[in-house]
PyMOL CGO cylinders between C-alpha atoms (Angstrom):
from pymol import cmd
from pymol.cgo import CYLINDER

trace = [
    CYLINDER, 40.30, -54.76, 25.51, 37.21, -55.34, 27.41, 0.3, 1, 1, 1, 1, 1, 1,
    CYLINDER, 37.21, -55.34, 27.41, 34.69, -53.13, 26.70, 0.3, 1, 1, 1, 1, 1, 1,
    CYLINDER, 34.69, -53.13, 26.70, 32.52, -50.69, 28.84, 0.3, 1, 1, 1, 1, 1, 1,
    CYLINDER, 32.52, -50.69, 28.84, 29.29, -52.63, 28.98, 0.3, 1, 1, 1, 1, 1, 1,
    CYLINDER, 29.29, -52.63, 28.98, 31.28, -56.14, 29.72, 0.3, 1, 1, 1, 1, 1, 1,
    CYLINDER, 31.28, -56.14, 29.72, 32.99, -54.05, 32.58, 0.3, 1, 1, 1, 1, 1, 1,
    CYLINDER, 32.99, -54.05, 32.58, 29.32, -52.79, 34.02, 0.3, 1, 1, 1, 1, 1, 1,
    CYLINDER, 29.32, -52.79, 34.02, 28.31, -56.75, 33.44, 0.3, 1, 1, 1, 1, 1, 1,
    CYLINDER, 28.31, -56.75, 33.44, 31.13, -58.00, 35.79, 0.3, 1, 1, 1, 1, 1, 1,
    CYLINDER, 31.13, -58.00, 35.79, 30.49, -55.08, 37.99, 0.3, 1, 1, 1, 1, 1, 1,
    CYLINDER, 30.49, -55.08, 37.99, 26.54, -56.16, 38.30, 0.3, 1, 1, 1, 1, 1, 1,
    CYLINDER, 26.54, -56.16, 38.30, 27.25, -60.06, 39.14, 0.3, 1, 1, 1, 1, 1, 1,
    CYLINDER, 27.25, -60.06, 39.14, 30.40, -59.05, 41.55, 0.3, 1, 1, 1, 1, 1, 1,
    CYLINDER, 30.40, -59.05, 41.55, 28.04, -56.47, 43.21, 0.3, 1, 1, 1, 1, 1, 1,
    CYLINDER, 28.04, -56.47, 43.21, 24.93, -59.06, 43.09, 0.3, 1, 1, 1, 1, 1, 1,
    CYLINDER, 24.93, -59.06, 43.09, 28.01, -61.72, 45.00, 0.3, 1, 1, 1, 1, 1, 1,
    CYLINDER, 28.01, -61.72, 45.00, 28.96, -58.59, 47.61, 0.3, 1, 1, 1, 1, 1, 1,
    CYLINDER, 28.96, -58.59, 47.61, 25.16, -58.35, 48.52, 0.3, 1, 1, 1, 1, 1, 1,
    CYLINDER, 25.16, -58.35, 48.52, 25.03, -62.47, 48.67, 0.3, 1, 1, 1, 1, 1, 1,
    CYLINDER, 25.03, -62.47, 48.67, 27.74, -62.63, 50.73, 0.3, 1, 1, 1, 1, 1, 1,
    CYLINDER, 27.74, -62.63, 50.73, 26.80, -59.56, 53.24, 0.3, 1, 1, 1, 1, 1, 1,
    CYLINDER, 26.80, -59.56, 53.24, 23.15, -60.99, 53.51, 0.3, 1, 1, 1, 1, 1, 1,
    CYLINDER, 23.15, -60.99, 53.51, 24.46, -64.59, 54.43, 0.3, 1, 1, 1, 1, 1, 1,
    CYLINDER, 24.46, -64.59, 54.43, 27.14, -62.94, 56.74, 0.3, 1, 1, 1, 1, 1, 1,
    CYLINDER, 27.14, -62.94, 56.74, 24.46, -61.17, 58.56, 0.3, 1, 1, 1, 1, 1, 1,
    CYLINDER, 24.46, -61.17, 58.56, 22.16, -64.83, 58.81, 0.3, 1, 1, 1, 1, 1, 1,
    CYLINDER, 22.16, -64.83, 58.81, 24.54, -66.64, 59.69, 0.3, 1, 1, 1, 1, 1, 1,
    CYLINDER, 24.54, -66.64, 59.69, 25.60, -64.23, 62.55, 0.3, 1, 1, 1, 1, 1, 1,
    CYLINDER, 25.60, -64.23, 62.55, 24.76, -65.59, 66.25, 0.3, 1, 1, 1, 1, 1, 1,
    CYLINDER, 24.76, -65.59, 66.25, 24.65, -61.66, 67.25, 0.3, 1, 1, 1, 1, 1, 1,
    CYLINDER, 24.65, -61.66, 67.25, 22.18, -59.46, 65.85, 0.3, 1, 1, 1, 1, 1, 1,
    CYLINDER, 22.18, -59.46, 65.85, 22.85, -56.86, 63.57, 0.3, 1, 1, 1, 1, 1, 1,
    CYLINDER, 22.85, -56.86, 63.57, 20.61, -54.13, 63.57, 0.3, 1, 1, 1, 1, 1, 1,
    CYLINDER, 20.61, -54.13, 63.57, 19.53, -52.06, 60.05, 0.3, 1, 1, 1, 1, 1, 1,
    CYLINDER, 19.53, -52.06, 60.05, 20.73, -48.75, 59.92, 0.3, 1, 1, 1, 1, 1, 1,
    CYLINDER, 20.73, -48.75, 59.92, 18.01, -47.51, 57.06, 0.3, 1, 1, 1, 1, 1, 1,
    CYLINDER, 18.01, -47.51, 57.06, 19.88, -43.97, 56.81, 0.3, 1, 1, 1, 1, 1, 1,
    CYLINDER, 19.88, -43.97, 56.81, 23.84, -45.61, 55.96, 0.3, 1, 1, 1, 1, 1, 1,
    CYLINDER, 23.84, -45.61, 55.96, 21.92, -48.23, 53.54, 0.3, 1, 1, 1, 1, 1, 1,
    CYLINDER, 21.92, -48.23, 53.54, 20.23, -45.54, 51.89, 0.3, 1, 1, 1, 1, 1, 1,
    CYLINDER, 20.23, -45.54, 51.89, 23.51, -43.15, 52.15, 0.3, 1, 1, 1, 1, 1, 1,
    CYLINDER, 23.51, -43.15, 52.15, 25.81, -46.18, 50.19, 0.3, 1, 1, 1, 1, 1, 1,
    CYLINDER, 25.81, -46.18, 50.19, 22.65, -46.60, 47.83, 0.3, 1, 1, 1, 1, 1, 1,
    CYLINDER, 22.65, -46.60, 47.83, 22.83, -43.13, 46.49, 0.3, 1, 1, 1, 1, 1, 1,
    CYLINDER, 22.83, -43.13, 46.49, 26.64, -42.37, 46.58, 0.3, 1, 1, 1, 1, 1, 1,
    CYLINDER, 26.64, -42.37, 46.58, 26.92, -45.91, 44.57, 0.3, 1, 1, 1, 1, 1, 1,
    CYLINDER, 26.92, -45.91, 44.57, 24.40, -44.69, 41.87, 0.3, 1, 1, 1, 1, 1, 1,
    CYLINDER, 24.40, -44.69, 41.87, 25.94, -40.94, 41.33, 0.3, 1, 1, 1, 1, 1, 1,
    CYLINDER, 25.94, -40.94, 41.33, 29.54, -42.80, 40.99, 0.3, 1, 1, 1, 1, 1, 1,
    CYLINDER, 29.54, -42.80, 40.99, 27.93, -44.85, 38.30, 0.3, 1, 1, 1, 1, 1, 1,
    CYLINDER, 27.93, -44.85, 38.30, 26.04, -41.87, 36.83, 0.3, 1, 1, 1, 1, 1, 1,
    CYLINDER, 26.04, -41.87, 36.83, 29.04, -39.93, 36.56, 0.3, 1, 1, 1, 1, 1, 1,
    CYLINDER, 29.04, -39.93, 36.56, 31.33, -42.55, 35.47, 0.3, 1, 1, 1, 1, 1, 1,
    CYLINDER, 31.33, -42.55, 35.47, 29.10, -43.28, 32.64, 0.3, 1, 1, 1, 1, 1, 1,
    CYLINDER, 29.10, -43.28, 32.64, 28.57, -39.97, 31.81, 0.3, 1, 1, 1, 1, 1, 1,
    CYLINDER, 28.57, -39.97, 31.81, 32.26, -38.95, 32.21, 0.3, 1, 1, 1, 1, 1, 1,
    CYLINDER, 32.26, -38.95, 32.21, 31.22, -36.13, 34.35, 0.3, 1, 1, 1, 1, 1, 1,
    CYLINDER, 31.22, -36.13, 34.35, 34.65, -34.43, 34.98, 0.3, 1, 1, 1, 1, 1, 1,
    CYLINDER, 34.65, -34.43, 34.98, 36.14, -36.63, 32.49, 0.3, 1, 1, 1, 1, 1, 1,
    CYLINDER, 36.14, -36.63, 32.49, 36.78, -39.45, 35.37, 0.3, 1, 1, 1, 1, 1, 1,
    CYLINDER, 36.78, -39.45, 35.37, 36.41, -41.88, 33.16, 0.3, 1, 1, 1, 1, 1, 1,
    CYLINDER, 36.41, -41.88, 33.16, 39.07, -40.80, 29.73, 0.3, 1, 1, 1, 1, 1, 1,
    CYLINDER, 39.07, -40.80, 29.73, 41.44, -38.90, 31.86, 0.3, 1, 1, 1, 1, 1, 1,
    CYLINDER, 41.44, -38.90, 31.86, 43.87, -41.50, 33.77, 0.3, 1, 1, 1, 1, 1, 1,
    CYLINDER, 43.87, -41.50, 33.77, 45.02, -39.04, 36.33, 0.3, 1, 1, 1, 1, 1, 1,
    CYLINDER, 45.02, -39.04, 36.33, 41.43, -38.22, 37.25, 0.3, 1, 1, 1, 1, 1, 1,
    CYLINDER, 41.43, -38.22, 37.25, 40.35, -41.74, 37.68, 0.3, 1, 1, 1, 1, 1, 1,
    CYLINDER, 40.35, -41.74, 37.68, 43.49, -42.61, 39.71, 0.3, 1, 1, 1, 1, 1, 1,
    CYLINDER, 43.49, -42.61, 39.71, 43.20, -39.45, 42.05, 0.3, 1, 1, 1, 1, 1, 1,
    CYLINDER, 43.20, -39.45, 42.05, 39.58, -39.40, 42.60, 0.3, 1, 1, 1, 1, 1, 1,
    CYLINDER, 39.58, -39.40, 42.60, 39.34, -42.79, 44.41, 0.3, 1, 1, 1, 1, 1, 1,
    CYLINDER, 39.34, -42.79, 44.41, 42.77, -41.97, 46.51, 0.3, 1, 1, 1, 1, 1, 1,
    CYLINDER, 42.77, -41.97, 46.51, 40.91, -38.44, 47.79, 0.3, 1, 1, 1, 1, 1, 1,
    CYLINDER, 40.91, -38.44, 47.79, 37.78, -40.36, 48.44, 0.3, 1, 1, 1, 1, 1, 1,
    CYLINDER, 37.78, -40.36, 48.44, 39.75, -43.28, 50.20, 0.3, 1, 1, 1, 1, 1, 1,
    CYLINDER, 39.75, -43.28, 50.20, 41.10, -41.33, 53.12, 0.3, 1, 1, 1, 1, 1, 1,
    CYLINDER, 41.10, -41.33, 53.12, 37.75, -39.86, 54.08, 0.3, 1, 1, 1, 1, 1, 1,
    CYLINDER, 37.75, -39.86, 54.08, 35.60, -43.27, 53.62, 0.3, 1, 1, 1, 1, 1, 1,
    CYLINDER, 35.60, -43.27, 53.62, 38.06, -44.67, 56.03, 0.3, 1, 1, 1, 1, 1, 1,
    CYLINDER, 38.06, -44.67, 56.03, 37.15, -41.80, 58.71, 0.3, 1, 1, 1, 1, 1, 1,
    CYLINDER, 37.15, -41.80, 58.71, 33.77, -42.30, 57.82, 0.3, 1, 1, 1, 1, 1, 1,
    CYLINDER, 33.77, -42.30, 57.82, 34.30, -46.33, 58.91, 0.3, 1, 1, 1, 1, 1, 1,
    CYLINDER, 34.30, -46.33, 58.91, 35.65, -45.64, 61.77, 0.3, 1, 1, 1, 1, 1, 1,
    CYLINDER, 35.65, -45.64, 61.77, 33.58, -43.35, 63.21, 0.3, 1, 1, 1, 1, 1, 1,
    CYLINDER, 33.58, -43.35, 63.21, 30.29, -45.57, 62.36, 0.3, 1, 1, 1, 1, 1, 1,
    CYLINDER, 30.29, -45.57, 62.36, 29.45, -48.68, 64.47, 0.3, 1, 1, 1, 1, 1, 1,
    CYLINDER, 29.45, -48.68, 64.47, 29.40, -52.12, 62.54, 0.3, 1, 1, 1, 1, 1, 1,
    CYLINDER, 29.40, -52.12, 62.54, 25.55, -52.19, 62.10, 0.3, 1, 1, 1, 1, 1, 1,
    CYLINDER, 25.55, -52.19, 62.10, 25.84, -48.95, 60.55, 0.3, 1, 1, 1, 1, 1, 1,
    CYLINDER, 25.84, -48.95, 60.55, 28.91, -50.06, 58.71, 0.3, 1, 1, 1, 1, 1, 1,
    CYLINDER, 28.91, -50.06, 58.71, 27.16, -53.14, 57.20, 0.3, 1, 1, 1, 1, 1, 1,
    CYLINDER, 27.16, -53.14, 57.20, 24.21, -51.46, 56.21, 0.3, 1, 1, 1, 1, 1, 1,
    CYLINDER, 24.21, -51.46, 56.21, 26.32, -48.98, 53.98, 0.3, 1, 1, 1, 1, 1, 1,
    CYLINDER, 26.32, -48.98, 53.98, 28.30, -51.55, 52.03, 0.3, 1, 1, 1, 1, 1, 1,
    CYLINDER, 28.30, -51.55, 52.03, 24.98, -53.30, 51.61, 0.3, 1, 1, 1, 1, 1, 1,
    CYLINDER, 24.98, -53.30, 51.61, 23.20, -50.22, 50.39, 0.3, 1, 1, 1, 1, 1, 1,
    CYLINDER, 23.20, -50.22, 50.39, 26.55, -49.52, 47.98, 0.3, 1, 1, 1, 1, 1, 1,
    CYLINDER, 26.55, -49.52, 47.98, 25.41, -53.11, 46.69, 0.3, 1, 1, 1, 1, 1, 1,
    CYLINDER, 25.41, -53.11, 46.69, 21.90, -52.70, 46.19, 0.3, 1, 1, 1, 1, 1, 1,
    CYLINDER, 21.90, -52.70, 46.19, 22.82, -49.39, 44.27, 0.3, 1, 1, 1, 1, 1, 1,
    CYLINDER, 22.82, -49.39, 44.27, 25.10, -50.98, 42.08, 0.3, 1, 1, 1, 1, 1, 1,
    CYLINDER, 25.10, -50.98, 42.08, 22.71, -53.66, 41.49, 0.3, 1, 1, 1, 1, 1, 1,
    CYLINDER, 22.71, -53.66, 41.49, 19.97, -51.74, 40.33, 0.3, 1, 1, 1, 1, 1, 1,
    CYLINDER, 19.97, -51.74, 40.33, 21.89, -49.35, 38.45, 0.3, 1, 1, 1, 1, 1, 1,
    CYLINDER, 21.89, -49.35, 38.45, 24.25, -51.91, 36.52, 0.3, 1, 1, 1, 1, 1, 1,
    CYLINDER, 24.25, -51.91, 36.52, 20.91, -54.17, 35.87, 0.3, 1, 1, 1, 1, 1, 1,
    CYLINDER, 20.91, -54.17, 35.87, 19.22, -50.81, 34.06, 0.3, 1, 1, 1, 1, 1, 1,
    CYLINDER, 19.22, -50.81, 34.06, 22.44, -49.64, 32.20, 0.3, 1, 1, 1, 1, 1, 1,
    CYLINDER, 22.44, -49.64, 32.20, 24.49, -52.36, 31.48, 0.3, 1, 1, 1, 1, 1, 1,
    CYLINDER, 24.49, -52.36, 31.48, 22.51, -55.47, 31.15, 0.3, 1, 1, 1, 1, 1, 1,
    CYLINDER, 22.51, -55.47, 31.15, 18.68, -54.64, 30.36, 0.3, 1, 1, 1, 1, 1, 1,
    CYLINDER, 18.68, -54.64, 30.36, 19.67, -51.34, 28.24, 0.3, 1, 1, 1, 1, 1, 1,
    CYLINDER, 19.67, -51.34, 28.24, 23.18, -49.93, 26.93, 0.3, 1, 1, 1, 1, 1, 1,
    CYLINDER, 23.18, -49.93, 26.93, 25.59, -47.69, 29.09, 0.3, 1, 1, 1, 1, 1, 1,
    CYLINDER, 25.59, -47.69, 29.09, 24.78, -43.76, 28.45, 0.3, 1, 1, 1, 1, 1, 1,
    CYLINDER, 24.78, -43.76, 28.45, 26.57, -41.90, 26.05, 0.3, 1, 1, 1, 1, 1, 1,
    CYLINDER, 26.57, -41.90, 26.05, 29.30, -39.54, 27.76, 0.3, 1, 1, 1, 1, 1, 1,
    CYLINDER, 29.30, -39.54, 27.76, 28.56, -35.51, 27.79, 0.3, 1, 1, 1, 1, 1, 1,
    CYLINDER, 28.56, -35.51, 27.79, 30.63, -34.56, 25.25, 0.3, 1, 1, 1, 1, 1, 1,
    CYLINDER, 30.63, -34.56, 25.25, 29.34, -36.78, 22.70, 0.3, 1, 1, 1, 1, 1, 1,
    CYLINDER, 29.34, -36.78, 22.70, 25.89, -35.38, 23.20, 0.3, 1, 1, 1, 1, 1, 1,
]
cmd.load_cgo(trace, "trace")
């Protein structure tokens, strides 16, 4: 069994790959892409409370198996309205900002200092 701070490990160098390959994607594009400051800093923030509350086990989305099954399928359905609604500058710039967010907070809990302990433990 892998355990939680391996899992945030992978989840830092597969995050730090996303933002690699979205920044090269965006070079390496003949068309411009503009920066959409307010979706970057929109997937910043979502990605940090989903890593805040996973750590934490707010709502027990981490133990419970239902909870961490259901949660992403309620969410799924509504980020795909969200995508489609958005243009692709706007798009980019949120799964961008997701990465940065994930970045920063799986290089501060995770790699440089230990994952929280959950609520209940406290």
């Amino acid at each position: 069994m892998i355990s939680r701070r391996t899992k945030a490990r992978i989840s830092f160098v597969s995050s730090l790959y996303r933002a690699y390959q979205r920044c090269t994607r965006v070079v390496n594009n003949e068309e411009t892409v503009q920066f959409a400051p307010r979706y970057f800093v929109l997937g910043f923030i979502y990605q940090i409370v989903r890593g805040w509350t996973y750590d934490r086990d707010y709502g027990n989305n981490r133990t419970n198996r239902w909870r961490r099954f259901l949660i992403p399928v309620a969410i799924f359905p509504l980020l795909l309205k969200l995508l489609d609604l958005i243009s692709e500058s706007e798009r980019e710039s949120l799964v961008l900002g997701a990465a940065v967010g994930t970045i920063l907070y799986r290089l501060w809990y995770g790699v440089l200092n230990p994952l929280p302990d959950t609520v209940s433990e406290q």
